[in-house]
N, C-alpha and C positions, 0 to 999 in steps of 0.2 A: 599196387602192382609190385610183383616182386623183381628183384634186380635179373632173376635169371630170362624170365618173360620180359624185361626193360631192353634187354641185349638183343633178346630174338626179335621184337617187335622192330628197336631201330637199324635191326640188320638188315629187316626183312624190307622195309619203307623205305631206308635212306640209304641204305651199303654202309653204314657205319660202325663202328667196332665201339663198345666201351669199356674201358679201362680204368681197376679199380687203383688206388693208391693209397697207402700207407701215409695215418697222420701221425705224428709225434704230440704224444697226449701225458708226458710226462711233469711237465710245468715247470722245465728247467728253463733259467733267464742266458744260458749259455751257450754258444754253436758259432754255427759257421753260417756267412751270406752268400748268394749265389744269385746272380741279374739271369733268370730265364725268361726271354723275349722280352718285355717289356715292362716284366713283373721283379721286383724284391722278393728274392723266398728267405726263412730263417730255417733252419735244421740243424736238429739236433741226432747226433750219432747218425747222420747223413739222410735223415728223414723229415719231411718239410712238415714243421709248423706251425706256419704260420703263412700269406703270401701279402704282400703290396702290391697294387698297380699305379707305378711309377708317374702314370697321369694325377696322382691325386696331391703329388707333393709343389708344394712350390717353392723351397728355400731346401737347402743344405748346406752346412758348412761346418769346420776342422778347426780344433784346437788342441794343439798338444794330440794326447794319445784316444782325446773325445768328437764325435762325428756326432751332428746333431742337424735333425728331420724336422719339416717343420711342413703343416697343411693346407691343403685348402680348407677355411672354413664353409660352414653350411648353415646358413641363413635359418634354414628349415628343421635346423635339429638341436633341441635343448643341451644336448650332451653330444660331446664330439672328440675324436680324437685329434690334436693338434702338436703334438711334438713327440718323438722318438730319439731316444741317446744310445747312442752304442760307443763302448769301448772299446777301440784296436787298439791292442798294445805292437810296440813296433819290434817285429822279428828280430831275433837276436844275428849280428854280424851284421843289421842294415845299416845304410847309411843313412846321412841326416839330413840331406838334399830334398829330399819329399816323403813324408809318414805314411803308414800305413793309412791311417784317418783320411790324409788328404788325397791318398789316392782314392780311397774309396768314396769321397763325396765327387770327385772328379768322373766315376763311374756312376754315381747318382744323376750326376746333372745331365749327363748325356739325353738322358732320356728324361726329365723333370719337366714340368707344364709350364714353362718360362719361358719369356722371349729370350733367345742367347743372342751374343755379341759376335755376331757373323760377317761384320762389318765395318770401316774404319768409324769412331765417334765422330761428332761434330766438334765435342770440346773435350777436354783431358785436362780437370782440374784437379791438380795437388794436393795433399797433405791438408783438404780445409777441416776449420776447427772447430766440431762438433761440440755444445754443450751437452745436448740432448739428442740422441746418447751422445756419453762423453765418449770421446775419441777426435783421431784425426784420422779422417775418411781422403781417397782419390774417388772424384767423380767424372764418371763419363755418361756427358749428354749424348744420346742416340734422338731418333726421331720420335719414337711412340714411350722412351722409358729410360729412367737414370740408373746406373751402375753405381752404387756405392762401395769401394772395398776398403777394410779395417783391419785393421792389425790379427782380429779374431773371428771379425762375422762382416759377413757381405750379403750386401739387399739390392733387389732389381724394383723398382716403384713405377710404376705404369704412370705415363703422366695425367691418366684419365682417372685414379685415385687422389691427385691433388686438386683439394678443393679453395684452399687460401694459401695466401702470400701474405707477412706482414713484414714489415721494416719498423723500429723500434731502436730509439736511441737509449743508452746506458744511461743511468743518472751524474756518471763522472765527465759525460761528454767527452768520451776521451773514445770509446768502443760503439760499433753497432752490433744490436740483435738483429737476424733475418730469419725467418721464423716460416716453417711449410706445415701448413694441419694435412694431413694423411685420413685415409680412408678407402680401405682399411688401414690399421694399426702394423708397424713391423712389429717383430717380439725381438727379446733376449732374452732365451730362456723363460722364467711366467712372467717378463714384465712388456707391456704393451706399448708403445710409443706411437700415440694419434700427431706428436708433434716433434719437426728436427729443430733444433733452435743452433743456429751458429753465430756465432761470436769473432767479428771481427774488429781489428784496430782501425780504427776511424779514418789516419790516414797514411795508410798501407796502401800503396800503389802495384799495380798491375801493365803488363802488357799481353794479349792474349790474341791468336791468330783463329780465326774459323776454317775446320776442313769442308768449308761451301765455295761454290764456284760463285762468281757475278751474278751469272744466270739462274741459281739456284735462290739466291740470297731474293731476286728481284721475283722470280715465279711462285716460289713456295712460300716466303718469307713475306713478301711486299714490303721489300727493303724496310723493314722494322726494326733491321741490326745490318750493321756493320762488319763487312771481315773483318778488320783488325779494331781491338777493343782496348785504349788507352785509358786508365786514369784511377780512382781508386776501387780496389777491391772489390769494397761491396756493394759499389753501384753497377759494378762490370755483373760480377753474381746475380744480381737481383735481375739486371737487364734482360741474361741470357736463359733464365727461370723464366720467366712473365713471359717471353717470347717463346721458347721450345716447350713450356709445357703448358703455353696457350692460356695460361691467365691473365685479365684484363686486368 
Protein backbone atom coordinates (compact mmCIF):
# COMPACT_ATOMS: atom_id res chain seq x y z
CA UNK A 1 0.00 0.00 0.00
CA UNK A 2 1.22 3.09 -0.88
CA UNK A 3 1.74 5.95 1.85
CA UNK A 4 -0.70 8.19 0.09
CA UNK A 5 -3.64 5.48 0.17
CA UNK A 6 -2.03 4.72 4.10
CA UNK A 7 -3.04 8.45 4.96
CA UNK A 8 -6.53 8.17 3.29
CA UNK A 9 -7.39 4.91 4.76
CA UNK A 10 -6.19 5.93 8.49
CA UNK A 11 -8.05 9.09 7.98
CA UNK A 12 -10.76 7.69 6.85
CA UNK A 13 -11.14 4.64 9.85
CA UNK A 14 -9.43 6.48 12.67
CA UNK A 15 -9.50 10.53 12.13
CA UNK A 16 -5.81 10.28 12.15
CA UNK A 17 -3.36 12.32 10.35
CA UNK A 18 0.26 10.77 9.35
CA UNK A 19 3.04 12.51 9.44
CA UNK A 20 6.08 12.02 7.53
CA UNK A 21 9.76 12.81 9.18
CA UNK A 22 13.08 13.31 8.08
CA UNK A 23 15.94 10.86 9.15
CA UNK A 24 19.45 11.91 9.29
CA UNK A 25 21.11 9.29 7.15
CA UNK A 26 24.50 10.74 7.07
CA UNK A 27 26.49 8.57 9.51
CA UNK A 28 27.94 11.33 11.44
CA UNK A 29 29.05 10.02 15.24
CA UNK A 30 28.28 14.07 16.06
CA UNK A 31 25.00 16.21 17.19
CA UNK A 32 22.91 17.32 19.50
CA UNK A 33 20.50 15.13 22.31
CA UNK A 34 17.20 16.20 22.86
CA UNK A 35 14.62 13.92 25.83
CA UNK A 36 11.18 14.00 23.57
CA UNK A 37 8.59 12.39 26.08
CA UNK A 38 10.18 9.60 27.16
CA UNK A 39 12.58 8.98 24.39
CA UNK A 40 16.51 9.94 23.78
CA UNK A 41 16.75 11.39 20.20
CA UNK A 42 20.41 12.06 18.55
CA UNK A 43 20.33 14.71 15.54
CA UNK A 44 22.35 15.63 13.46
CA UNK A 45 22.05 19.27 11.79
CA UNK A 46 18.74 19.15 13.88
CA UNK A 47 17.36 16.04 12.30
CA UNK A 48 16.86 12.77 14.35
CA UNK A 49 18.87 9.84 13.84
CA UNK A 50 18.60 7.96 15.73
CA UNK A 51 15.75 7.54 19.05
CA UNK A 52 16.15 5.64 22.62
CA UNK A 53 13.36 4.63 24.76
CA UNK A 54 14.42 5.72 27.92
CA UNK A 55 12.63 2.60 29.47
CA UNK A 56 15.33 0.32 28.13
CA UNK A 57 18.22 1.81 30.07
CA UNK A 58 19.09 1.00 33.40
CA UNK A 59 22.42 2.74 34.65
CA UNK A 60 23.85 6.10 33.61
CA UNK A 61 26.58 7.83 34.72
CA UNK A 62 29.35 11.19 34.43
CA UNK A 63 32.89 11.38 34.36
CA UNK A 64 34.73 14.22 33.51
CA UNK A 65 33.59 15.42 30.15
CA UNK A 66 32.19 11.40 29.34
CA UNK A 67 28.36 10.26 29.94
CA UNK A 68 28.07 6.72 29.66
CA UNK A 69 24.61 4.46 29.12
CA UNK A 70 24.48 1.28 30.06
CA UNK A 71 21.19 -1.52 29.17
CA UNK A 72 18.92 -3.65 30.03
CA UNK A 73 20.18 -6.91 28.93
CA UNK A 74 18.13 -9.54 26.86
CA UNK A 75 18.28 -12.96 27.80
CA UNK A 76 16.69 -13.81 24.36
CA UNK A 77 19.07 -12.24 22.10
CA UNK A 78 22.64 -13.28 21.00
CA UNK A 79 23.70 -9.90 20.17
CA UNK A 80 22.60 -6.79 22.04
CA UNK A 81 23.37 -3.48 22.52
CA UNK A 82 24.60 -2.73 26.14
CA UNK A 83 26.52 0.61 26.59
CA UNK A 84 26.50 3.99 24.76
CA UNK A 85 29.23 6.91 25.44
CA UNK A 86 28.71 10.22 24.68
CA UNK A 87 31.04 13.30 24.97
CA UNK A 88 29.82 16.58 26.53
CA UNK A 89 32.48 18.77 26.53
CA UNK A 90 31.63 21.70 29.07
CA UNK A 91 30.49 25.04 27.49
CA UNK A 92 32.89 27.54 27.49
CA UNK A 93 32.46 30.31 30.52
CA UNK A 94 30.67 27.32 32.58
CA UNK A 95 31.35 26.71 35.87
CA UNK A 96 32.74 23.79 37.54
CA UNK A 97 30.00 23.04 40.18
CA UNK A 98 28.17 20.54 37.80
CA UNK A 99 29.25 19.45 34.05
CA UNK A 100 27.59 19.36 31.24
CA UNK A 101 27.88 15.16 31.41
CA UNK A 102 26.37 15.24 34.76
CA UNK A 103 23.69 17.21 33.90
CA UNK A 104 22.68 15.30 31.24
CA UNK A 105 22.88 11.71 32.93
CA UNK A 106 20.73 13.68 35.75
CA UNK A 107 18.24 14.18 32.71
CA UNK A 108 18.74 10.58 31.88
CA UNK A 109 17.76 9.20 35.11
CA UNK A 110 14.63 11.00 35.27
CA UNK A 111 13.05 8.90 33.22
CA UNK A 112 15.63 5.49 33.29
CA UNK A 113 13.94 1.95 34.37
CA UNK A 114 15.35 2.18 37.97
CA UNK A 115 14.02 2.10 41.15
CA UNK A 116 14.96 5.96 42.45
CA UNK A 117 15.78 7.08 46.00
CA UNK A 118 12.37 8.84 46.74
CA UNK A 119 12.77 8.05 50.17
CA UNK A 120 14.90 8.39 53.40
CA UNK A 121 17.36 5.01 53.39
CA UNK A 122 17.48 2.72 56.23
CA UNK A 123 21.28 2.90 56.50
CA UNK A 124 23.91 5.59 54.94
CA UNK A 125 26.99 3.76 54.83
CA UNK A 126 30.33 5.66 54.21
CA UNK A 127 33.31 5.65 52.25
CA UNK A 128 33.30 1.38 52.35
CA UNK A 129 36.30 -0.25 50.86
CA UNK A 130 35.63 -1.90 47.78
CA UNK A 131 38.34 -4.37 46.30
CA UNK A 132 36.12 -5.40 43.55
CA UNK A 133 35.74 -2.94 41.93
CA UNK A 134 38.37 -1.02 43.50
CA UNK A 135 37.02 2.07 44.99
CA UNK A 136 35.45 3.44 48.01
CA UNK A 137 31.67 3.45 47.56
CA UNK A 138 28.75 5.33 50.00
CA UNK A 139 25.92 2.82 50.39
CA UNK A 140 22.39 3.20 50.98
CA UNK A 141 20.32 0.35 52.11
CA UNK A 142 16.68 1.01 50.91
CA UNK A 143 14.05 -1.67 51.26
CA UNK A 144 13.94 -3.64 47.72
CA UNK A 145 17.65 -2.29 46.64
CA UNK A 146 21.35 -0.85 47.39
CA UNK A 147 22.76 2.57 46.28
CA UNK A 148 26.15 2.37 45.49
CA UNK A 149 27.93 5.86 44.83
CA UNK A 150 31.85 6.24 43.67
CA UNK A 151 33.90 8.58 42.88
CA UNK A 152 33.00 7.91 39.03
CA UNK A 153 30.17 5.30 38.54
CA UNK A 154 27.10 4.50 40.58
CA UNK A 155 25.07 1.15 40.74
CA UNK A 156 21.47 0.47 42.09
CA UNK A 157 21.54 -3.64 42.85
CA UNK A 158 18.05 -4.99 43.34
CA UNK A 159 18.30 -7.07 46.47
CA UNK A 160 16.46 -9.91 44.55
CA UNK A 161 19.75 -10.00 42.10
CA UNK A 162 21.94 -11.09 45.26
CA UNK A 163 22.18 -14.54 45.39
CA UNK A 164 25.30 -15.25 48.09
CA UNK A 165 26.97 -13.73 50.94
CA UNK A 166 30.28 -14.76 51.98
CA UNK A 167 32.56 -13.84 54.90
CA UNK A 168 36.13 -14.90 54.42
CA UNK A 169 39.18 -14.10 56.69
CA UNK A 170 42.59 -12.66 55.18
CA UNK A 171 45.46 -15.02 55.41
CA UNK A 172 47.27 -12.21 57.73
CA UNK A 173 44.47 -12.31 60.18
CA UNK A 174 44.57 -9.03 60.51
CA UNK A 175 41.60 -8.04 57.59
CA UNK A 176 38.09 -9.47 56.46
CA UNK A 177 36.73 -10.27 52.90
CA UNK A 178 32.90 -9.87 52.63
CA UNK A 179 32.05 -10.86 49.52
CA UNK A 180 28.15 -10.42 47.42
CA UNK A 181 27.85 -12.74 43.97
CA UNK A 182 25.45 -10.59 41.88
CA UNK A 183 23.18 -11.62 39.27
CA UNK A 184 23.18 -10.02 37.08
CA UNK A 185 26.76 -8.57 36.76
CA UNK A 186 27.20 -4.52 37.17
CA UNK A 187 29.76 -3.42 34.32
CA UNK A 188 32.59 -0.73 34.07
CA UNK A 189 32.78 -0.01 30.84
CA UNK A 190 33.26 -4.03 28.99
CA UNK A 191 34.37 -5.34 32.34
CA UNK A 192 31.58 -7.41 34.20
CA UNK A 193 31.56 -7.75 37.95
CA UNK A 194 29.32 -10.98 39.10
CA UNK A 195 31.18 -10.22 42.45
CA UNK A 196 31.81 -6.97 45.10
CA UNK A 197 34.37 -8.08 47.44
CA UNK A 198 35.20 -5.52 50.34
CA UNK A 199 37.95 -5.46 52.56
CA UNK A 200 37.82 -4.60 55.93
CA UNK A 201 40.17 -4.21 58.98
CA UNK A 202 39.35 -6.77 61.24
CA UNK A 203 39.03 -4.59 64.08
CA UNK A 204 37.69 -1.55 63.00
CA UNK A 205 34.76 -0.59 65.13
CA UNK A 206 31.49 0.97 64.30
CA UNK A 207 28.48 2.76 65.64
CA UNK A 208 25.45 2.81 63.35
CA UNK A 209 21.73 4.11 64.13
CA UNK A 210 18.58 2.45 61.86
CA UNK A 211 16.07 5.16 60.18
CA UNK A 212 13.35 2.12 61.48
CA UNK A 213 10.77 2.75 64.03
CA UNK A 214 10.42 -0.14 66.99
CA UNK A 215 7.31 -0.99 65.25
CA UNK A 216 8.88 -1.38 62.01
CA UNK A 217 12.02 -3.14 63.11
CA UNK A 218 9.37 -5.87 65.20
CA UNK A 219 6.64 -6.07 62.07
CA UNK A 220 8.72 -5.99 59.03
CA UNK A 221 12.06 -7.07 60.38
CA UNK A 222 10.94 -9.70 63.19
CA UNK A 223 13.34 -8.09 65.30
CA UNK A 224 16.43 -9.68 63.40
CA UNK A 225 18.30 -6.42 63.90
CA UNK A 226 18.64 -3.90 66.15
CA UNK A 227 18.24 0.06 65.83
CA UNK A 228 21.35 0.89 67.17
CA UNK A 229 24.36 -1.41 65.83
CA UNK A 230 27.53 -1.33 68.05
CA UNK A 231 30.80 -3.27 67.50
CA UNK A 232 33.05 -4.07 64.51
CA UNK A 233 32.58 -3.20 61.13
CA UNK A 234 32.22 -6.03 59.40
CA UNK A 235 30.00 -7.94 61.51
CA UNK A 236 27.57 -4.69 61.55
CA UNK A 237 27.94 -4.96 57.34
CA UNK A 238 27.31 -8.41 56.99
CA UNK A 239 24.44 -8.17 59.63
CA UNK A 240 22.54 -5.62 57.94
CA UNK A 241 23.20 -7.43 54.14
CA UNK A 242 21.73 -10.82 55.39
CA UNK A 243 18.86 -9.05 56.98
CA UNK A 244 17.67 -6.09 54.22
CA UNK A 245 18.60 -8.24 51.40
CA UNK A 246 16.98 -11.25 52.88
CA UNK A 247 19.85 -13.78 52.79
CA UNK A 248 19.96 -16.64 55.13
Amino acid sequence: MSLGKMKTSIATKWKEEIKTMDTAIKGWNYGETEIVGKNLQFKVNGVPAFEIPLSNVSNCSSNKNEAIIEFHGNDDCSVGLVEMRFHIPQPDGAGDEETASELFRQNIMQFADVEMETELPIVLLTGMPCQTPRGRYDIKVFPTFLSFHGKSYDYKILNKSVTRLFLLPHKDNRRMYFVMHINPPIRQGQTRYSYIVFEFVKDEKAEIELNLTEEQLKTQYKNRIEKNLVGYLYEIVVKLFRVFVGIK
